[in-house]
N, C-alpha and C positions, 0 to 999 in steps of 0.2 A: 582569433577572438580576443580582444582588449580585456583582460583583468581589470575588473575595479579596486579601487583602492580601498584603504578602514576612509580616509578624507571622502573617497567619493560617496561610500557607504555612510557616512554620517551626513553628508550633504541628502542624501536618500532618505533616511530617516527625519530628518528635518521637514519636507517636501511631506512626505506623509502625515506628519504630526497636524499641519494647514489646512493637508487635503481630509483627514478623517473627521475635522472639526464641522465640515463644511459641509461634509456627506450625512455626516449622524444629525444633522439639522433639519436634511431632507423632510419631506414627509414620506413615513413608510411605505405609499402606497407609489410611489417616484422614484425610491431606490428599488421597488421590486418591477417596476418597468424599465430602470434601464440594467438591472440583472437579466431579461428577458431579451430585450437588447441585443446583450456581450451574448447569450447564447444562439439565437438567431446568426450572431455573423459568427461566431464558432462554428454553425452548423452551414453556413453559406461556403463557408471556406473549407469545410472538413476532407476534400477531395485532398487540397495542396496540403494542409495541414497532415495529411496520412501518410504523404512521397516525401516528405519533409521528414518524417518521421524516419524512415527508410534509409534515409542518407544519418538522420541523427543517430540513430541508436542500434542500425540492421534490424529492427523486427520488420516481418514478414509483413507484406502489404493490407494483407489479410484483418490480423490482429490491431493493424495502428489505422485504420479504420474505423475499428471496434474502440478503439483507446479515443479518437478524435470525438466519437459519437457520445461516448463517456463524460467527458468533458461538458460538452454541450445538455446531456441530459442530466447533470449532476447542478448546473448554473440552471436548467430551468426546474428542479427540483428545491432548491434552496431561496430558486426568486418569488416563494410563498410565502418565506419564514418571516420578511421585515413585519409584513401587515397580520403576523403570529407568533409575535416575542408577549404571549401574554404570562401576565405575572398573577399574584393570586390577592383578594382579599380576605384576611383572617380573622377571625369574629375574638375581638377582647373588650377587657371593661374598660370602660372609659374613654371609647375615642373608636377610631377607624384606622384599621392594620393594609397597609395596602405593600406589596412587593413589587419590585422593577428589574427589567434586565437589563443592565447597563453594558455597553459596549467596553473592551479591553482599552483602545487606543490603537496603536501599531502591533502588526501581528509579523513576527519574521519566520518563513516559511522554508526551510531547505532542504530540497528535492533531491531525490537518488536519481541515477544514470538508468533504472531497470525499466521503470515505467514513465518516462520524462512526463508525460500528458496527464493522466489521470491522476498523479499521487500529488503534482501542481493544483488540479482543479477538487479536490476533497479538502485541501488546506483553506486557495482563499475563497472559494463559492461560500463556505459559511461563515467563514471571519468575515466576508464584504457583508454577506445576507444581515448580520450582527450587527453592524453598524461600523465593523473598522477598518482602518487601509490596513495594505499588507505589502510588506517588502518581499521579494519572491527569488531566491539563490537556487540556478540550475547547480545540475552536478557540472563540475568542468569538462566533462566527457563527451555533456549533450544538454547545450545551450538553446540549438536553435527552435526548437515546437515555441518552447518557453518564450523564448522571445517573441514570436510571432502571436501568438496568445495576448503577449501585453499590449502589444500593437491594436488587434483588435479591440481588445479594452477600451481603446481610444477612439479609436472607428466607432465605435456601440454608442460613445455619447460620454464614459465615466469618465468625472474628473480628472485633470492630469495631477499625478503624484498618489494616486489611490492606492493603483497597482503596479507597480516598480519590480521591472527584470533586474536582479545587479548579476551578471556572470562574474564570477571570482572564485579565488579557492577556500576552502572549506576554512582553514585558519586562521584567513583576514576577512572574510563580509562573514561566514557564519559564525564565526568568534564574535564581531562588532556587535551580531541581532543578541549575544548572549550578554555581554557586560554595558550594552547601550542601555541604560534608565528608561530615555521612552518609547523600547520596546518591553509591551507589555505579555507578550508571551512568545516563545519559541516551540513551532512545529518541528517535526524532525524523522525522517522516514531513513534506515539506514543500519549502520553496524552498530550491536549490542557494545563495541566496544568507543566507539564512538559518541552512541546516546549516552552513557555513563556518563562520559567527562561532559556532557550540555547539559545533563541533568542537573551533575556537581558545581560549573559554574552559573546557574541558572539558580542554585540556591543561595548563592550571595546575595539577592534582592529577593527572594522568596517570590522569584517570577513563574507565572504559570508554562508549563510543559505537555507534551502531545508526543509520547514516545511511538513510534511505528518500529520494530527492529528486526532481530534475527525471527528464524524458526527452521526447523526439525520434523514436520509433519509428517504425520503415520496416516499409511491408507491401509486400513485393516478388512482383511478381506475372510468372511466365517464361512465354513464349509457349504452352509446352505446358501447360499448367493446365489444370483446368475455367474456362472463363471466367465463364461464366455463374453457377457457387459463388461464386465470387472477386468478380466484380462484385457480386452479390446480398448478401453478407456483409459488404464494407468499410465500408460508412457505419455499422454497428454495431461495429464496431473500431474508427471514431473520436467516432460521434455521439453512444455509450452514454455516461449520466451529462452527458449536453449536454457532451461533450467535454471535462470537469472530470476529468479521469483521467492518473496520469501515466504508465500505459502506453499513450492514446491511439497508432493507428495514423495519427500526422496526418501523414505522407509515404506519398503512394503510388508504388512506382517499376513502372512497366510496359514490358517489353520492347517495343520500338519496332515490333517486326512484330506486333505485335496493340495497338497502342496505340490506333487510333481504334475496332476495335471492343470493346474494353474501356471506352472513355468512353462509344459507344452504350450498351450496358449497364449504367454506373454512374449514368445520367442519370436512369432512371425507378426502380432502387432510393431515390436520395438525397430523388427527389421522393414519393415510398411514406414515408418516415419518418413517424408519424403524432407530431406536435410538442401538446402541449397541456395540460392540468388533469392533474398528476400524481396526482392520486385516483383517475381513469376508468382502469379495467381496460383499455381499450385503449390509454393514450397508451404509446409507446418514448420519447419525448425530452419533458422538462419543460423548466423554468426554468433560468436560470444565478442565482447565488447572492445574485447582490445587482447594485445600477447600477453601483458602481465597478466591478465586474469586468465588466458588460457594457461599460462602456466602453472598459476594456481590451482588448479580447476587441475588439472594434469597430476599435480602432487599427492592428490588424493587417490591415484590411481597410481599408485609404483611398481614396477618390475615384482610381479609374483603373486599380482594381487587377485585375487578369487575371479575372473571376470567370466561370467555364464557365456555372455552374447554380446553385440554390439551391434546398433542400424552403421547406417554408411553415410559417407560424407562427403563432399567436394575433396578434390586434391590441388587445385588451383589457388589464388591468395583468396586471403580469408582466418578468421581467425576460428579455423576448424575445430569443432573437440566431435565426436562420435555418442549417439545415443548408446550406453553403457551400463549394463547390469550385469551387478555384483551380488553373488551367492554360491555358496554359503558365506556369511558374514557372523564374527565373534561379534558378540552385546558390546564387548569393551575394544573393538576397535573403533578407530576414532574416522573412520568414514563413518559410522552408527553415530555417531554423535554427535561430529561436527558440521556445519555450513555450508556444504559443498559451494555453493550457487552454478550449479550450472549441471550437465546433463547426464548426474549419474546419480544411481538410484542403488541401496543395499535391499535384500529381499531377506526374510527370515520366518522361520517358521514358528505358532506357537499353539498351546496346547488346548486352552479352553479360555472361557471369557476373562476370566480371571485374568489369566496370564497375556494376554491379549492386550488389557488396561496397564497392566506392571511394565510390561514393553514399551507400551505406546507410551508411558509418564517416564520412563528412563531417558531424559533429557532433561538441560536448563530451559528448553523452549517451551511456548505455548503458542502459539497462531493458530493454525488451521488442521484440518485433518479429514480421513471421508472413510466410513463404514457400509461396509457393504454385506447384506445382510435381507431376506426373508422375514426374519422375525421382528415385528413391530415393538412388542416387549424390550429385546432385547436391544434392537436401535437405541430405544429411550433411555436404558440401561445406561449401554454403555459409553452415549452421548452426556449424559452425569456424571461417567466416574473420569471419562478422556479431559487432561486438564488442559483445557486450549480455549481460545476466542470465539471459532470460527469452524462448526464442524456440518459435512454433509452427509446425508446417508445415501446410498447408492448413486454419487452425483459427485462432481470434484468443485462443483461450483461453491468458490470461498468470499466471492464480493458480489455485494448488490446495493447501487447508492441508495435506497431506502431503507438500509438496513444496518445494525453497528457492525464496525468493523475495531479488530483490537485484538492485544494476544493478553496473554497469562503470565507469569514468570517472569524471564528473561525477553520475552520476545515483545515485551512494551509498556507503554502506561496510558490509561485512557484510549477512547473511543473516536473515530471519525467515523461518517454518512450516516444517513438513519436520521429521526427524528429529533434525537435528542445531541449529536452536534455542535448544532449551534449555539447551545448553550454551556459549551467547551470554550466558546468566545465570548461569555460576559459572566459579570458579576453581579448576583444577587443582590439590590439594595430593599432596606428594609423600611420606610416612612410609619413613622403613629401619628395620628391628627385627632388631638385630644377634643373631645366633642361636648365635654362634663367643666364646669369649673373646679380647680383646687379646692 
């Protein structure tokens, strides 16, 4: 795959500055028909687009399916908003207060390798919906959904230069989208330690930013649950996507009066995970994305480290790691606290609600999290005091395009899907139209 260059990247940028001019001209009720459009033949295509995906990135045919259809219903979710950018009028003396949502310009969008499809189509479905192009940087990992996505774009009818694939590496086109003038904001889905330095040089122009990062999320499980849900579900809260997810559930905290029979229980779920050839209709868990990361991913697990249990894996090529849990776990080791991204989980016991929340906040992270739990009170409770984005109760379900999505902390800045979105892509203008003479 041809790396672009910063030349070809600013040629990119150029190309959209023409095409965004062109589009936000539209009539609103034109640009939400040919969003409707680009979804349509995302969903005509989403068979190939899901085997495509298979080869790009090893998820499970299964899931990238579910990722293709994602896409497609997040573009016809968003293809509402052009003919629903209402602004407000404000009652003052003297005239008529009217407000506008002005479109950014260019929006540069740079996707992670975990979920190539979906965390593409939450960036430009509502920067387009807004009124603005978008330049669009896969991870260099896993270019081709992405591509093919743009492709369609073109097919559906949108002007050419709207929506721009640039494959390249992170330090030449995603650097370009941050010190580029008419790029007017930088999306960014990825490492806390990464979004930092886009955040930092994203304030040399005081450019708008859309951080998506790390997380650390606690699935907290209270003695009165269903145990049996609870155990039966968690290895899918942290194993889905071989644990390349940043809402992974990789802490489990288990109230301590049902903690050994909640590990009975978690031990023949973990070993059920069916691991293997992400083509076959039956695997849950493929590959991890490449060696370095399994070896990363492997570092977290060292020679003596607590391991309960483990599911099973391919022994064939593949960049195998084994579904893995770890307990007993110290608070202060740094599997407790750090990023695994991939398919290991620490379990730990704790004493009351109280201590339950003190656990669950013992991180830099906020994203996502899931409590499991009988008591409605307490759901409520301690979904207030858990400090995260994105929390479920009896349920690991952490995204839903009509819904915000966004961490706390470290684990981001700002909001995608959901309602209010799209207004992460414009600027409030304020007009008075004095109606009084001087």
């Amino acid at each position: 795959m041809a790396m672009c260059t910063e030349d070809d990247t600013d040629q990119a940028i150029a190309r959209a500055v023409r095409a965004q001019r062109s589009w936000n001209a539209l009539a609103p009720a034109d640009r939400a028909r040919l969003l409707r459009r680009f979804a349509e033949a995302v969903d005509a295509d989403r068979e190939h687009l899901a085997w495509l995906e298979v080869q790009n990135s090893g998820h499970t045919i299964g899931n990238a399916r579910g990722e293709a259809g994602n896409v497609r219903d997040v573009l016809h979710y968003y293809s509402a908003a052009p003919e629903r950018l209402f602004g407000r009028q404000i009652p003052v003396a003297g005239g008529v207060n009217a407000t506008f949502q002005e479109p950014l310009g260019v929006v540069g969008v740079i996707v992670p390798w975990n979920f190539p499809m979906p965390i593409a189509a939450w960036g430009f479905a509502p920067a387009l919906a807004a009124g603005n192009a978008v330049v669009l940087k896969p991870a260099e990992l896993t270019p081709l959904t992405a591509i093919r996505i743009g492709e369609l774009a073109l097919e559906a009818g949108l002007p050419e230069g709207l929506l721009q694939v640039l494959p390249g590496q992170g330090a030449v086109v995603g650097q370009r989208f941050v010190t580029h003038p008419d790029v007017g904001k930088v999306v960014f889905t990825g490492s806390t330690q990464v979004g930092k330095s886009i955040m930092a040089g994203c304030s040399e122009q005081v450019k708008r930013v859309t951080l998506e990062l790390g997380g650390k999320s606690a699935n907290i499980v209270f003695a009165d649950a269903d145990l049996e849900r609870a155990a039966a579900t968690a290895p899918y809260g942290v194993f889905d996507n071989a644990g390349q997810d940043c809402c992974a559930r990789s802490r489990i905290l288990v109230q301590r009066a049902v903690y050994e029979r909640f590990m009975d229980l978690l031990e023949p779920a973990v070993r059920g995970v069916v691991v293997g050839d992400p083509s076959d209709e039956k695997t849950e868990m493929g590959p991890l994305i490449s060696a370095q990361h399994r070896a990363r991913v492997a570092a977290h697990v060292p020679d003596g480290a607590p391991v309960a249990f483990r599911g099973e894996h391919p022994s064939g090529p593949g960049f195998w790691y084994p579904p893995t849990v770890l307990a007993p776990v110290d608070l202060d080791d740094p599997v407790f606290a750090e990023e695994v991204f991939g398919p290991v989980v620490a379990v730990v016991p704790f004493d009351d609600e109280a201590d339950a929340v003190r656990i669950a906040n013992r991180t830099d992270y906020g994203l996502s999290g899931s409590i499991w739990t009988r008591d409605v009170g307490r759901a409520l409770r301690v979904s207030r005091a858990v400090q995260a984005g994105n929390l479920s109760v009896n349920s690991h379900a952490s995204v839903r395009y009509s819904t915000p999505f966004g961490g706390f902390k470290q684990s981001g800045l700002g909001r995608e899907l959901g309602p209010d979105a799209v207004d992460a892509f414009t600027e409030t203008k304020n007009v008075f139209i004095a109606t009084e003479p001087d």
